[in-house]
C-alpha positions in Angstrom: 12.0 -3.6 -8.5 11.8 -1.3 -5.6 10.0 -1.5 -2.1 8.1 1.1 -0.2 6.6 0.2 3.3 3.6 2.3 4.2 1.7 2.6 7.7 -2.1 3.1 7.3 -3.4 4.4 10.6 -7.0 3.3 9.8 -6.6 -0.3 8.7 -8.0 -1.6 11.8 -8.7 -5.0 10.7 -8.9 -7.6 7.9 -11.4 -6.4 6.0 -9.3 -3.3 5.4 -6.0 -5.3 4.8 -7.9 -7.3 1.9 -9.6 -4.0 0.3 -6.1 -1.6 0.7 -4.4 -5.3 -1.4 -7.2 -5.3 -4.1 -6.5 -1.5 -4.4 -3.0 -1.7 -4.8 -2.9 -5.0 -7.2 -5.2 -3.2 -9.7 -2.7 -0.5 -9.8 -0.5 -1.2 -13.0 3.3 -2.7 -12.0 3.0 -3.3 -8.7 4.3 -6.7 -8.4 4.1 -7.9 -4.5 1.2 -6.3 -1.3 1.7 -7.5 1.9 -0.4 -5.9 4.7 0.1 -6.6 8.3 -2.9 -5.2 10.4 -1.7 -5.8 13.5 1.1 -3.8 12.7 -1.1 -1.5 10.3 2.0 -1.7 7.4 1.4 -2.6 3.9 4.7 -3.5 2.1 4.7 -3.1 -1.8 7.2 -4.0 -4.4 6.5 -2.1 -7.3 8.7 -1.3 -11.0 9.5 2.5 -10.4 9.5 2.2 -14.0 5.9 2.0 -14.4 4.6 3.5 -11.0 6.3 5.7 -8.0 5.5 6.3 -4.5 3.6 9.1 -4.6 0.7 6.8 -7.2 0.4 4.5 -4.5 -0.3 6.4 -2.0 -2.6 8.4 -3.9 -4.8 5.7 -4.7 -5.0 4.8 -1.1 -6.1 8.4 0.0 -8.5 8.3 -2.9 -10.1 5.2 -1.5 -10.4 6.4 2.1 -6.9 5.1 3.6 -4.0 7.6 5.7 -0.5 6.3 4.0 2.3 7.6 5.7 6.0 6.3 4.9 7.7 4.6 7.6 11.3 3.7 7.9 11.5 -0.2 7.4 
């Protein structure tokens, strides 16, 4: 397992916490979302066998989000 944590600069509340989750759960082997909105982060554990970095955050531009690595 590996884990990437993104910042999404336009999750501005719950709402879009819930939605960016649902997105990134229907994506096959991602195994773990956890989105802080305060902090506007999403943390994902994912199988780089299965999907890499660059999937996820494509499906979150797709749907409207701004991904950007950050260094935790």
């Amino acid at each position: 397992m590996k884990t990437t944590t993104l910042t999404i600069g336009n999750m501005v509340c719950q709402g879009c916490a819930e939605k960016i989750s649902d997105i990134l759960k229907e994506l096959h082997g991602i195994k773990i979302v956890k989105t802080k909105t305060i902090q506007k982060t999403v943390q994902v554990e994912f199988d780089p066998n299965q999907i890499n970095e660059s999937q996820i955050e494509t499906a979150l531009i797709k749907s409207g989000y701004e991904p950007k690595k950050t260094g935790i």
